[in-house]
N, C-alpha and C positions, 0 to 999 in steps of 0.2 A: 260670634261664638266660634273659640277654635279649640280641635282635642291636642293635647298637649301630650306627647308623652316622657317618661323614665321611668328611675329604676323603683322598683318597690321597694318600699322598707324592710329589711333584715328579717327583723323579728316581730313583722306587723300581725301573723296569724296570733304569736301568743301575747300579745299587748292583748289583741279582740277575746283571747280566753281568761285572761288575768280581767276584762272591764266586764265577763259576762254574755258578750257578743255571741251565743251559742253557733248561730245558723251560720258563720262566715263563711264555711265551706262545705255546702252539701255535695253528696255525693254525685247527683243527677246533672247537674250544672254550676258552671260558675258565679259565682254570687256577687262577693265584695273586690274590686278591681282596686290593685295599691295601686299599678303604673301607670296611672292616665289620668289626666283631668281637663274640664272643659274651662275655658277664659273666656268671659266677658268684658265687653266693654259696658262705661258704666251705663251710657244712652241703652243697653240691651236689658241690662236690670233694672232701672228706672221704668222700660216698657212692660217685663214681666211682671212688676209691682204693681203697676197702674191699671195691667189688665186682670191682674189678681182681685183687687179690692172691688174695681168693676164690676167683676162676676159675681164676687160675693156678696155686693148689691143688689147685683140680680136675682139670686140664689134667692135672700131674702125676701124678696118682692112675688117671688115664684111659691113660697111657702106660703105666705099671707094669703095669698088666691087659692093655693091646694088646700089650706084649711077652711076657706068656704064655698069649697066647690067636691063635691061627691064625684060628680065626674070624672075629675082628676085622679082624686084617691084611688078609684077602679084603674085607670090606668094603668097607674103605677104598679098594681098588684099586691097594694099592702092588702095583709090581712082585715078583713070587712072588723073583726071586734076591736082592733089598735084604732078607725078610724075617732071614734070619740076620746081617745089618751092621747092621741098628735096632739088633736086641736087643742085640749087641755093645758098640753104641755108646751103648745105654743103661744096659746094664751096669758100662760105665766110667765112667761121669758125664760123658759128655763136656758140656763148656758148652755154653750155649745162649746165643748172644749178646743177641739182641733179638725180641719176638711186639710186634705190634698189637691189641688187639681193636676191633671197630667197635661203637659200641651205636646203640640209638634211646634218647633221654634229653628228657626236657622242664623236668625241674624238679620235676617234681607225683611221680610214680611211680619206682618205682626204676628204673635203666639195667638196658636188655634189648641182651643181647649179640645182632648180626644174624651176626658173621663172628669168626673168631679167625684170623690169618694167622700163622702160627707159621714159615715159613719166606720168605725173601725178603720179609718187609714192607716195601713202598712210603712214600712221602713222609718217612722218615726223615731228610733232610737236611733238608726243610721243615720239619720241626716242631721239629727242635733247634738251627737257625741262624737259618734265616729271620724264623721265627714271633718267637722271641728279638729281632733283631736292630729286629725292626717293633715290639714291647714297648717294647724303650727307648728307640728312636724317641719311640714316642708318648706316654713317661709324659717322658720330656726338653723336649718340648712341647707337656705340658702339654693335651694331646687324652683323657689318659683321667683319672680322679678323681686324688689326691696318697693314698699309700700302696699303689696300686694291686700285685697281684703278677700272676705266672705258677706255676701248676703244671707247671714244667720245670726239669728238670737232668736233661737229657737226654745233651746234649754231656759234662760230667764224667764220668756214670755210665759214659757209652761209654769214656772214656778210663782210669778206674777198672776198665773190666772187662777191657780190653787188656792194662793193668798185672798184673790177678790171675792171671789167667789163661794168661799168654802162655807158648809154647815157647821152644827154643831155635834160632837160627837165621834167616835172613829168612823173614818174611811177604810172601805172594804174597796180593795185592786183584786183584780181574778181573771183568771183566764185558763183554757184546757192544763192541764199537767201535760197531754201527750204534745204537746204546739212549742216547737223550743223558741220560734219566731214570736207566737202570741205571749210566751211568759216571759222574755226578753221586755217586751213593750208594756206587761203591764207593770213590770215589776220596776222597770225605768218610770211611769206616769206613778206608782206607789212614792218611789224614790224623792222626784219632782214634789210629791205632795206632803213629803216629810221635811223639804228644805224650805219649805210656805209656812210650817211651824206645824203642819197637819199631823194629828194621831190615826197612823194608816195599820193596815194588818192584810198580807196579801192572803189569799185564801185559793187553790183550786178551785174550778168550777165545778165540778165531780162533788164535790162534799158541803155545796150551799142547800138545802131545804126547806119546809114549808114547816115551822111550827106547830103546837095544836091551837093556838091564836088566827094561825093564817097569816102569820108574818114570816118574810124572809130572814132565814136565821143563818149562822155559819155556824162550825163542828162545833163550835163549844155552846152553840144554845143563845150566843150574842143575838140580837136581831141588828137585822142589818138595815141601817138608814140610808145609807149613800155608796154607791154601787158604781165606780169604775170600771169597765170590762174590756177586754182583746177578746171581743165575741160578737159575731153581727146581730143586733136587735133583730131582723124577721127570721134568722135561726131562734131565738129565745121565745118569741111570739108566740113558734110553732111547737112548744115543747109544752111537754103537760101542766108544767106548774106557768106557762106563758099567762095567763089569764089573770092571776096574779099580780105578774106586774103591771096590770089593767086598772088595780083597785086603788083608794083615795088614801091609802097606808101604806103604799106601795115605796120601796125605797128610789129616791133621789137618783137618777140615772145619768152616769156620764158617759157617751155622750144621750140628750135627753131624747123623748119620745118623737118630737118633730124632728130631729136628723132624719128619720123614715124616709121622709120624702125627698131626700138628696140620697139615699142609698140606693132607690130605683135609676136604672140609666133611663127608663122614662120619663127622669127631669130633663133629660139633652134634647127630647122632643120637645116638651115644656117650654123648654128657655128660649128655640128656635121661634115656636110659637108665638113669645112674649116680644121675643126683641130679634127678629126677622133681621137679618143683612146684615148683624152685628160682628165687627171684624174679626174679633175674639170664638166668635162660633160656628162651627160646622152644621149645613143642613142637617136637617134629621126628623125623621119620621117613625111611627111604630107603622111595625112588619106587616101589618094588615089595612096599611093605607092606599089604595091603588097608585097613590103619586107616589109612592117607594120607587122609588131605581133600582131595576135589577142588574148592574155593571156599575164599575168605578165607587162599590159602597163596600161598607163594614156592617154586618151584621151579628148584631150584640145580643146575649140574653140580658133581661132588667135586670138580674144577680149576679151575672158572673163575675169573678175575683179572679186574678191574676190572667188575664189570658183565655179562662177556658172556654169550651164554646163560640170561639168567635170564628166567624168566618171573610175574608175578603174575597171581595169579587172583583177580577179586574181582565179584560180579555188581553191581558199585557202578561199576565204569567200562565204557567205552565197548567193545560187545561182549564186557565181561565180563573182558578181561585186555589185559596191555601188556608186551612182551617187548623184547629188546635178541638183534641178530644178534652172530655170534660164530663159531669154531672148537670150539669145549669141545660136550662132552656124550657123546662116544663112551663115555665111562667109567662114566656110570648118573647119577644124580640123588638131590637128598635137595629133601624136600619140610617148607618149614616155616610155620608158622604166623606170619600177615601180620600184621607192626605196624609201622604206617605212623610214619615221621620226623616229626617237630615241622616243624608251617608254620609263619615267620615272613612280615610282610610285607613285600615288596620293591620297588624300584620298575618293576617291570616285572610283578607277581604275587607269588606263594608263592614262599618261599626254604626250600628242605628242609638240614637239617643234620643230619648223621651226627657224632659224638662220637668220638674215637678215643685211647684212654690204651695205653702202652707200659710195657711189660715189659723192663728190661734188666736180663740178669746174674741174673734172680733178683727183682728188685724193682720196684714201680712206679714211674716216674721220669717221668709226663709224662702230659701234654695235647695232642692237637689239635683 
């Protein structure tokens, strides 16, 4: 694995505003990077793959036990009334459309899984359009070697699993109006599910309600049977019509009710627990196990997203740790053993890279 740099594309901001790309440049930070990419050799993607499918193994193995173990479920902190809709919904098989995992990866050791986002994973319209479309950008001119690939077939896979899988009837995509990242992704998964042959309708989240039936309806009074979202299932849970999605009329959810239990980071405790020494996994314990480490660890809330709330502890930086403000941690903590990102160097310092290969439908399809 090496970071590769040149020049950015021209006019790569307004390509990403001509394909919809909202968030490419937030105001806060940098977001989409044209001048740099990371090279593999193929032996390093063969490993990421192999350690992908792996987990996702495990993953599964790990769900089958949290749906017959209550214990668990408390763990994790799902909400006590979802516990009988998981098991349901993992009873039925219901699909699971797409998981991310994050690793730390250098090249040298195997990839160490840091995160498994099993429900609402992020950057998915980046890594099956964008990333793609900058690929053949740049092997069309001539910017990267001749033969060059991508580990991606992201885009198809999505559109393959909308086709195997699909109901009958319109599909309903939805996600905040105020979220330019979350309407980017649903309206991309809308998209995907209109080139499956699917009758899709995207709808704001803001303007779904509850019928006088008791069924999920959108503005015009449709009821809604099958429900893709860029919204995290234990936010939905906790909202007043959450209950709802509890009942045997409930629409079809993508992704479905048993994701739950891969959205808690209390499954990395889970996994360590299952499959102990596995090279692919970092220890990890919840916060209130005496055998936690209080040095050399990461200290996660079970919900946090992107960052927040977390704390490292490591008596190698400055007063010893470095944290990120945030909302998250009412819910308890899991505490894991620190391995630090591959530095590359950049032109302003160290450039950290986090690794992120994708799960659709069942299979590994991807790179970011």
């Amino acid at each position: 694995m090496r970071r590769m740099t040149l020049a950015g594309r021209p006019d790569w901001r307004g390509l990403a505003d001509r394909l919809g790309f909202l968030h490419h440049t937030p105001v806060f930070a940098p977001y989409w990077t044209d001048d740099a990419c990371y090279r593999f050799d193929p032996v390093e993607v063969d490993a990421l793959r192999t350690a992908t499918t792996d987990l996702w193994d495990m993953c599964l193995a790990f769900v089958e036990r949290a749906c017959r173990d209550e214990e668990i479920l408390h763990s994790l902190r799902l909400v006590p009334s979802s516990w009988d809709g998981v098991r349901a919904s993992w009873l039925r098989r219901d699909p699971s459309l797409v998981t991310r995992f994050d690793f730390a990866h250098d090249g040298e050791g195997p990839p160490k899984l840091h995160e498994c986002n099993g429900d609402t994973p992020g950057t998915l319209f980046e890594a099956s359009v964008f990333q793609w479309i900058w690929f053949e950008d740049r092997l069309a001119g001539g910017q990267l070697p001749p033969g060059s690939d991508q580990f991606n077939r992201l885009h198809a896979a999505l559109v393959e699993a909308f086709a195997s899988t699909g109901g009958d009837g319109t599909l309903h995509a939805t996600a905040s109006a105020g979220n330019d990242e979350d309407r980017v992704w649903a309206r991309y998964l809308a998209d995907c599910a209109r080139q499956a042959g699917r009758d899709v309708r995207f709808i704001d989240i803001e303007e779904i309600g509850i019928d006088a039936a008791g069924r999920f309806a959108d503005d015009t009074a449709e009821p809604i049977r099958e429900l893709v979202k860029a919204y995290r299932l234990e936010l939905l849970l906790r909202e007043p019509f959450g209950p709802f999605l509890l009942e045997l009329d409930a629409p079809r959810l993508l992704e479905p009710l048993w994701k739950l239990v891969l959205s808690s980071k209390g499954a990395l405790v889970w996994l360590w627990r299952m499959f102990p020494g596995h090279p692919n996994l970092l220890p990890c314990w919840f916060a209130d196990d005496p055998a936690a480490p209080t040095d050399s660890c990461a200290v996660k809330p079970l919900f946090s997203i992107k960052g927040r709330n977390v704390t490292l502890l490591d008596a190698s930086m400055p007063n010893g740790s470095v944290a990120t403000a945030g909302p998250c941690g009412d819910e308890g903590f899991v505490v894991q053993a620190l391995h630090r990102l591959p530095a590359f160097p950049g032109p302003a310092g160290a450039i950290h890279a986090s690794v992120s290969t994708w799960i659709v439908a069942g299979r590994a399809e991807g790179l970011g």
